[in-house]
C-alpha positions in Angstrom: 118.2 98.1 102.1 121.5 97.9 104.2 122.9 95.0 106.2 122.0 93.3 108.3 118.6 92.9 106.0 120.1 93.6 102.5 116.3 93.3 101.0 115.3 94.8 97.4 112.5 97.1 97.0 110.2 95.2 94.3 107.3 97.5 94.4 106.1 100.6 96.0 103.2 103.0 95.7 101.7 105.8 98.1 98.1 104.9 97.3 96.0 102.6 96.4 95.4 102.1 92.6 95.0 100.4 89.6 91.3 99.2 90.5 90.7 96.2 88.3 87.7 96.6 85.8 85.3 93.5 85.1 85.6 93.1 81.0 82.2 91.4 80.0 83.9 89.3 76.9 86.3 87.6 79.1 83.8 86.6 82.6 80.2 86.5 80.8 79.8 83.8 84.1 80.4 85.9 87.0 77.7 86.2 89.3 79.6 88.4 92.1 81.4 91.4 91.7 83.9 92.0 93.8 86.1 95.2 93.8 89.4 94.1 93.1 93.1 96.3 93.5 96.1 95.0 91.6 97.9 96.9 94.1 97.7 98.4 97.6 99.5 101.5 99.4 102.9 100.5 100.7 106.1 98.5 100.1 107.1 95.0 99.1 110.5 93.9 99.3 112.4 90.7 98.3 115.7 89.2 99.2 118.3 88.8 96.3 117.6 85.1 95.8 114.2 85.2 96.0 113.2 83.0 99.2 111.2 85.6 100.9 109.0 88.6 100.2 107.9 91.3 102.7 105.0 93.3 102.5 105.6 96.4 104.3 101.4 98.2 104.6 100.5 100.9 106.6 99.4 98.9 109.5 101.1 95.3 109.2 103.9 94.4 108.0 104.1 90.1 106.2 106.6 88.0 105.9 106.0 85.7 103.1 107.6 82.6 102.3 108.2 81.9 98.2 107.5 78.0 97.9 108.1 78.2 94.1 111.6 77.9 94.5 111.5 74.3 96.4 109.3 72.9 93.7 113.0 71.8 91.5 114.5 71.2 94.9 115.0 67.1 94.3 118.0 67.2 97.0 117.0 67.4 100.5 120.1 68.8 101.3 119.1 71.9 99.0 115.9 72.0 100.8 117.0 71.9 103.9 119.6 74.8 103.0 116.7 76.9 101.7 114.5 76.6 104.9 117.5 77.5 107.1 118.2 80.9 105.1 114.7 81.7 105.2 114.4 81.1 108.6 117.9 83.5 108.7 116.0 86.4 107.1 112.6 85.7 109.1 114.9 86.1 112.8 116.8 89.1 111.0 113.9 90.7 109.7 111.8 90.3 113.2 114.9 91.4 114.8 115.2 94.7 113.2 111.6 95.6 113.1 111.4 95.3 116.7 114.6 97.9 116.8 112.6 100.4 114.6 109.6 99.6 116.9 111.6 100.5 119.8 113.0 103.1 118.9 110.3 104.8 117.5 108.2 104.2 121.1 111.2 106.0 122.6 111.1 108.7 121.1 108.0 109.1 121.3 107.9 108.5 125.1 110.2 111.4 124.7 108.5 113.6 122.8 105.6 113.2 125.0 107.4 114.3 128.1 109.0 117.3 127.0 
């Protein structure tokens, strides 16, 4: 994507697929069965150092946080530096969905009166 997000798309699909099928060898335990999709309709992006991943669905979009990349973070200035860029791409991220929110209920607005 462009400034000011500059996320990477890391997946994307149109529909929901790739149901996962119970294999009897590997689970002869399992009492439940419960349908299970490897992945669902929508988007998920990721910022280039991989801190962050959005998950961009028809109805929500979620901001994740990627905690594997502080477990070799012995420095707690490193930390530190890694929360604050996080917290960068949270505010910018929030800040530009809300433009596209706005937008788009403008237009609408606009569409509706005309």
């Amino acid at each position: 994507l462009a400034p000011p997000l500059e996320f990477h798309f890391v997946y994307a699909t149109q529909e929901v697929a790739f149901q996962v099928e119970d294999v009897k060898e590997l689970t002869p335990l399992k009492e439940k069965r419960h349908d299970l999709f490897q992945r669902l309709k929508g988007w998920v992006l990721c910022d280039a150092d991989g801190l962050c991943l959005v998950a961009l669905r028809e109805t929500a979009a979620y901001f994740y946080e990627n905690r594997l990349l502080f477990s070799d973070a012995r420095d707690p200035r490193i930390h530190e530096e890694k929360l604050e860029r996080i917290e960068e791409l949270r505010c910018g991220f929030y800040r530009a969905t809300d433009q596209v929110l706005a937008d788009h209920a403008k237009k609408s607005a606009h569409a509706a009166q005309t």
